[in-house]
N, C-alpha and C positions, 0 to 999 in steps of 0.2 A: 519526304513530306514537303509538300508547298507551303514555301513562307511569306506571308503575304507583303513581307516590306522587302522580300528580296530583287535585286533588279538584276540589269544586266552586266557584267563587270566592264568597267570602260578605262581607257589610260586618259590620262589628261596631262595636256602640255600646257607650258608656262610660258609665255614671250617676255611677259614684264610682270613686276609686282603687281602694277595697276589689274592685270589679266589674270593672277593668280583670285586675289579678292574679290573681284567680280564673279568668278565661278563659283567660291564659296560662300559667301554673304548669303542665298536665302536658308543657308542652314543656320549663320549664325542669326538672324533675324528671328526663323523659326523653332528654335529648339532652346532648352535651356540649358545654364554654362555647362554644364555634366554632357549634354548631348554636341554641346558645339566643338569639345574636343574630340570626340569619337568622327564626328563629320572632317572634321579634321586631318585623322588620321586614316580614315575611309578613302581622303581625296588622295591623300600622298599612294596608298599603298593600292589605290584604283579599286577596289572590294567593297562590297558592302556588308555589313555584318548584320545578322538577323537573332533577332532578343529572343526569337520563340525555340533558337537552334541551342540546345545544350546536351550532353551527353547522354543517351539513354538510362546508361548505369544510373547516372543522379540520380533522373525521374524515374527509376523502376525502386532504389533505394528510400528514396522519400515517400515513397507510393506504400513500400512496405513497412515502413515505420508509423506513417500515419495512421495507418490501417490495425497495426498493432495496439498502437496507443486508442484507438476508437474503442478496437474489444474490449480493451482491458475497462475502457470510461463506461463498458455499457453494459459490464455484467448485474452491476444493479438494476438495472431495468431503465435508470437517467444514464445521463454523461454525466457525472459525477463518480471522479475517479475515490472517494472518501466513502461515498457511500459500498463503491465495492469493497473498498477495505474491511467495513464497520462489518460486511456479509461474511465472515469468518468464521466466525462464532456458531453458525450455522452450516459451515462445511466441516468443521471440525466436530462436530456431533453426528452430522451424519457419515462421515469416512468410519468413525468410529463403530458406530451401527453396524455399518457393511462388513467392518473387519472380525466383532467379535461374532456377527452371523453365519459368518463365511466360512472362518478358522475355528470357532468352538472354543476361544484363546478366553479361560477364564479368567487371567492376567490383566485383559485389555478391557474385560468386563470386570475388574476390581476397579480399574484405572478410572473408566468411564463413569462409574457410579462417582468417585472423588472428585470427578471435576465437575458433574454434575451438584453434586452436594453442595457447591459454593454458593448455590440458589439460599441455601438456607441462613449464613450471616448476611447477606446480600439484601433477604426478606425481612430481616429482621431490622437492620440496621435503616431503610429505605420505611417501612411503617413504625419503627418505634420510637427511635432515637433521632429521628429526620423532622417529627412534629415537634410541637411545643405552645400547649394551649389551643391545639387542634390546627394552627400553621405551622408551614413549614420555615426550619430554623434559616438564617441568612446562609449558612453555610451547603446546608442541603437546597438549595434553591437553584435550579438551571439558569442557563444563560434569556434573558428576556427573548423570546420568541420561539424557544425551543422547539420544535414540530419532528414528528417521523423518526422516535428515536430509537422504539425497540430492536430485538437481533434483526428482522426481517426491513429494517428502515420505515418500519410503518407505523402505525396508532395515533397519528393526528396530532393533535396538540397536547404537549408534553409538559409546557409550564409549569401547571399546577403538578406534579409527578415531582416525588423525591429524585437529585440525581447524585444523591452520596447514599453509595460511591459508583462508582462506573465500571458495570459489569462488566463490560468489554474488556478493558486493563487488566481487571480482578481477574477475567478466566487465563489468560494470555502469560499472566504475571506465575498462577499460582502453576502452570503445566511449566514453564520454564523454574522457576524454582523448584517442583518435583525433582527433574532432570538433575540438576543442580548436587541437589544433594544425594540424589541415587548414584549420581556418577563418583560422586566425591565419596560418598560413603560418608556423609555431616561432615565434610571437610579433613577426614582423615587422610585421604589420599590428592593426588591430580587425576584430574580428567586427561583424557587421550587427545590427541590431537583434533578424531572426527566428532569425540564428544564436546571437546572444543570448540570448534565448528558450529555445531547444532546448537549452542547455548548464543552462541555469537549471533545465529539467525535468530534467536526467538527476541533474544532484546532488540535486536532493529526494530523486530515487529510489534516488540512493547511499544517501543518511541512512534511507528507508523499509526496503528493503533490510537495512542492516547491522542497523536495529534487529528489524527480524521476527527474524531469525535468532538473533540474542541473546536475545530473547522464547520464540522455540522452544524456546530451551534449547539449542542446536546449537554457540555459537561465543561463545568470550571477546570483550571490549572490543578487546584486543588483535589476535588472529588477523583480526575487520573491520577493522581498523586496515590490519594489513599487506597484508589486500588489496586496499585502497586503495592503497596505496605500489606495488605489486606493479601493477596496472591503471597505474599514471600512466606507469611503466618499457617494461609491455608497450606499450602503447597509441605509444609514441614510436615502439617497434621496427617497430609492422606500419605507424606513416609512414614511415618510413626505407625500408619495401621496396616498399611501394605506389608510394611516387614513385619509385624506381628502374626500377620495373617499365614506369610510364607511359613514362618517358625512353626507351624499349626501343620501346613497342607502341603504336602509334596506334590502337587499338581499346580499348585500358582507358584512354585519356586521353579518347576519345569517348565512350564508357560511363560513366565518373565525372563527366561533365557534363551526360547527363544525370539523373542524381540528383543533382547539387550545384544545377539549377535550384528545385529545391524550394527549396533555402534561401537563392534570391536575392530581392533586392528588387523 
């Protein structure tokens, strides 16, 4: 590649001081301290170095980093890496979909209906308990300018909209607590190392999660807050019915086994 400030290498001889600074004086004249040393050492070692020459590796490394970090900023449809996050909620219903259509797994279709279900203290809590005197309480109130806050990042302006509690947290919270306690058996036992693991990734994704949300603008410290607390409560109830359910049907006790192999040793 041609570099436009390359030149041609030359030696340079010194008679006297006075002869040495006379050769490099229009560098220090023209360039600033950072470049007058480089001119400097240019002169001594007769070379000239070119800014645009740096290792392909770098620029093919940086090139695919950049590149990474764009997709991931632009699966929401902005560069807004928050708003992809916030689109979860929405992948995770539909992997769902695909899996109990594909597999016939009535397991994963008891599952799906229980995480679904959290629509319902969600609805409740968001038009009942969220007014008061036909406004909304200081506590259920969004951040001033809330805008685009449903699963799909969309619906406008959201202000006026209860945002206790935040569903996002609340679905997130209550499939990681399921796990929780399915693995543990209510705390009877430990979880295994990959069960381990897989509880490890969902809380990251609680904290990734509640913070997008709060970054969006969408939801106080608090309202993530309670739907955290809100996820741990649910997340108990759809064990309590699941295993009820199995105790019933030898088809969702074989179906839940095999998806819990995934998370055997």
């Amino acid at each position: 590649m041609n570099c436009p400030f390359k030149e041609e290498s030359r030696k340079m001889s010194f008679n006297s001081d006075d002869d040495f600074m006379s050769q490099i004086s229009p560098s220090i004249d023209s360039r600033s301290k950072y470049e007058t040393s480089s001119a400097f050492d240019e002169s001594i070692s007769g070379n000239k170095m070119c800014p645009c020459e740096q290792p392909l590796s770098d620029k093919k490394d940086k090139g695919m980093f950049n590149s990474f970090v764009k997709l991931i900023k632009n699966m929401a449809g902005e560069k807004d890496l928050y708003r992809a996050i916030s689109l979860y909620e929405f992948y995770v219903n539909l992997i769902l979909i695909v899996l109990i259509l594909t597999t016939q797994n009535t397991f994963l279709a008891i599952l799906f209906l229980g995480f679904f279900s959290k629509q319902i203290p969600e609805r409740i809590i968001k038009t009942v308990l969220s007014r008061k005197n036909g406004q909304l309480t200081e506590l259920a109130k969004r951040p001033q300018g809330a805008n685009n806050c449903n699963m799909f990042n969309a619906g406008g302006d959201a202000s006026n909209h209860s945002g206790l509690i935040s569903g996002h947290t609340f679905l997130i919270s209550t499939i990681a607590f399921y796990f929780i306690y399915r693995f543990t058996d209510l705390f009877k036992h430990n979880a295994n190392y990959k069960q381990s693991l897989f509880i490890v990734f969902l809380f990251i994704w609680i904290g990734l999660v509640a913070m997008a949300r709060m970054r969006l603008g969408c939801h106080k410290p608090h309202q993530t807050l309670l739907g955290f607390v809100m996820g741990a409560l649910w997340g108990y109830l759809i064990y309590i019915v699941i295993e009820a359910i199995k105790n019933k049907s030898d088809r969702v006790k074989e179906d839940e086994s095999k998806i819990m192999r995934i998370f055997e040793i």
